[in-house]
C-alpha positions, -999 to 999 in steps of 0.1 A, spaced: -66 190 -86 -79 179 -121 -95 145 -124 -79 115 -137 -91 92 -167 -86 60 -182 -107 42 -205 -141 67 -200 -136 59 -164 -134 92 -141 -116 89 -110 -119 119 -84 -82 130 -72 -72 134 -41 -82 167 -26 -50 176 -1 -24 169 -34 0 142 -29 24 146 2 63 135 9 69 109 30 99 105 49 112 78 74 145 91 92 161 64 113 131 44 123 135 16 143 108 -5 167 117 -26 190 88 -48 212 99 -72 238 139 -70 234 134 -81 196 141 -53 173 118 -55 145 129 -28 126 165 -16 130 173 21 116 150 25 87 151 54 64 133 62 30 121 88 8 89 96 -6 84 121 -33 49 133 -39 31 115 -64 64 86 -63 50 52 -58 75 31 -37 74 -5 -30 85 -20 -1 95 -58 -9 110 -87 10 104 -120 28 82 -128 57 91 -113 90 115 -85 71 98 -59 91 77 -44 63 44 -43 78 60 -29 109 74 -1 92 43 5 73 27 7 106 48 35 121 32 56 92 -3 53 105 9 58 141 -4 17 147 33 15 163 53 38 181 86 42 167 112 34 195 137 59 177 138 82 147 104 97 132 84 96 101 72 129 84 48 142 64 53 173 44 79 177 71 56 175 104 61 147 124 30 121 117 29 116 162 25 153 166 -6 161 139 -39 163 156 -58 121 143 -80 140 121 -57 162 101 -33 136 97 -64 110 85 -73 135 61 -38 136 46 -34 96 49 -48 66 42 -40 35 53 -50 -4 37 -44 -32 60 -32 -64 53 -59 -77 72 -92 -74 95 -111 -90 120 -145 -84 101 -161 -87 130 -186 -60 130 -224 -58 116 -218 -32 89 -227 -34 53 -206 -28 26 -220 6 20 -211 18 59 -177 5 50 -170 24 24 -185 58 44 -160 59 74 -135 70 48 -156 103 48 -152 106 85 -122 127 91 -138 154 69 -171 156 92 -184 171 125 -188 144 149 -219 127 143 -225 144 110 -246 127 82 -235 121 50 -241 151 27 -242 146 -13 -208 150 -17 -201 126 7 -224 100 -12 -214 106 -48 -177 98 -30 -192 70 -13 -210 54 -52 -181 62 -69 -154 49 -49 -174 12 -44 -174 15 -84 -137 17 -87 -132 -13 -67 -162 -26 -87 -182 -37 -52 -207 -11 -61 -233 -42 -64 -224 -56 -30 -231 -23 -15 -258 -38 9 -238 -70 20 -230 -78 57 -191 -67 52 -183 -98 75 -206 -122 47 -179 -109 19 -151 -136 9 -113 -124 18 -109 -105 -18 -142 -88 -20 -128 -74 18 -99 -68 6 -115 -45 -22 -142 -27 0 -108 -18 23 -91 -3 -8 -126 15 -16 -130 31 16 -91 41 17 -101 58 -15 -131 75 -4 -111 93 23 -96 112 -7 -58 115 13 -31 127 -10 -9 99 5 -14 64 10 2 32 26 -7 -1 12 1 -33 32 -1 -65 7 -33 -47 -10 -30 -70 -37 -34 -100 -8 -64 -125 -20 -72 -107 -48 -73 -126 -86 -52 -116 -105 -76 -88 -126 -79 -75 -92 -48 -70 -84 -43 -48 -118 -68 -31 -112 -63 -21 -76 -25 -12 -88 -32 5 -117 -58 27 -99 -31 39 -70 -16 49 -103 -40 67 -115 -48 88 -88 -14 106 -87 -9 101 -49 26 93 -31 21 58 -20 45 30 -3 29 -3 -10 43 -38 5 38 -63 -21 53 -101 -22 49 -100 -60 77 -90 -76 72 -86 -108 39 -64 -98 61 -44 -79 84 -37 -105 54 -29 -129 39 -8 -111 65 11 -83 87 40 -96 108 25 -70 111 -5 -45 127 -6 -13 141 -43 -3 136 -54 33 153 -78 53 162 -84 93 140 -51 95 165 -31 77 167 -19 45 189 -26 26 187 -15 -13 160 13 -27 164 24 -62 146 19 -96 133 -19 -99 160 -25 -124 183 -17 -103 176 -36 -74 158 -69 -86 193 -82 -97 199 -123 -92 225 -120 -68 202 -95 -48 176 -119 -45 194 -151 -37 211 -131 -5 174 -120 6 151 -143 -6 178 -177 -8 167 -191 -44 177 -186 -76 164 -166 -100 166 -150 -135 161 -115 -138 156 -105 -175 138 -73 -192 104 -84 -203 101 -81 -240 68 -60 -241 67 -39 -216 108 -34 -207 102 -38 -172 126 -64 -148 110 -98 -149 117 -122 -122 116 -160 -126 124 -181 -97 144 -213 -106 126 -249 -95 159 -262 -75 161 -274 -47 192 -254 -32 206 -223 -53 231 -230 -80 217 -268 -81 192 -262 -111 178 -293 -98 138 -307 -96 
């Protein structure tokens, strides 16, 4: 696959090639509570898809039966049309990457080590790291512009500079498929561009939960809208950030309007106190 670039920066692609993604009736259910109830959606390759909606909409869970973190308790998810649970850990790590929304940080690695477990799936046990592996490595803690931190305790770093090593080592893996939960979580705001428009860039097939918006309408070819663990919209983000879609999910009022440079939806949530009020 040919390399990407964008303003003299070369980014390696993705060996394996971007993959379909498919969830088919998933539901998970933990202690009686159902926490995602009959969940489908489509993945093209190379699509980015965003998954949005409030807290506790089941969007993290669903990310989660991706990654095999959660078992579904019926229906599957597939990639390239084989079942994620039935592909040997390796295989399926070298296909897909997973960001977390968060980690426990808790271990004495430096930034640098990081980084390198994304090369793991594509080594003999107890391997070294070979040249490739480290021009990988350098060039994936450049993207995410950690590159000087390299030699930091990873448990020193603040909760963005974690958030970007995470997104570097998701990168160095080199998976044609990706799932992002809240990557653009503590990151300022250049951050978050930048760690958006490099899942861009790449050319993977990525599903990205995001509480942003309009960085999910910028950025995802389409979003999926969450709520009560279901979904319940999926289409172009003009077509589903509509006002009356977001006072049933989200319960505020909004205004949804193109934006004038870049065309794109453009949501701005109204100050009142209870919808239709326009109230302070």
């Amino acid at each position: 696959m040919a390399d990407a670039t964008e303003g003299g920066t070369v980014t390696k692609r993705p060996t394996g090639g971007p993959g379909r993604l498919d969830a088919e009736g998933v539901s998970v259910r933990v202690n009686g509570r159902t926490l995602v109830d009959g969940a489908s959606l489509h993945v093209a390759p190379g699509e980015v898809v965003g998954l949005v909606g409030p807290n506790g909409a089941g969007k993290s869970t669903l990310l989660r039966t991706f990654y095999r973190a959660v078992r579904p308790s019926a229906g599957r998810v597939l990639l390239d049309g084989e079942d994620v649970r039935r592909m040997p850990g390796k295989r399926l790590a070298r296909r897909l990457a997973a960001v977390l929304q968060e980690t426990s940080g808790d271990f004495e690695l430096t930034v640098y080590d990081v980084v390198a477990m994304g090369r793991t799936p594509h080594k003999r046990a107890f391997a070294g790291d070979d040249a490739d592996d480290r021009a990988i490595i350098t060039r994936s803690l450049a993207e995410l512009h950690v590159d000087a931190l390299a030699h930091a305790p990873f448990d020193r770093l603040s909760g963005g500079e974690k958030q970007r090593v995470l997104i570097a080592r998701a990168l160095a893996q080199r998976a044609g498929t990706m799932v992002l939960d809240e990557p653009t979580n503590h990151l300022d705001l250049r951050h978050q561009l930048d760690a958006l428009r490099l899942v861009r860039r790449l050319g993977v097939t990525a599903v990205v939960a995001l509480h942003d918006l309009n960085l999910a309408a910028a950025f995802c070819d389409r979003i999926g809208v969450m709520t009560g663990g279901r979904i319940i919209a999926t289409g172009r983000p003009e077509e589903v950030l509509t006002a009356p879609l977001l006072s049933d999910v989200y319960e505020v009022e909004a205004e949804v309007m193109a934006h004038p440079r870049t065309g794109v939806p453009f949501v701005s949530i109204l100050p009142g106190d209870e919808r239709g009020t326009g109230e302070a």
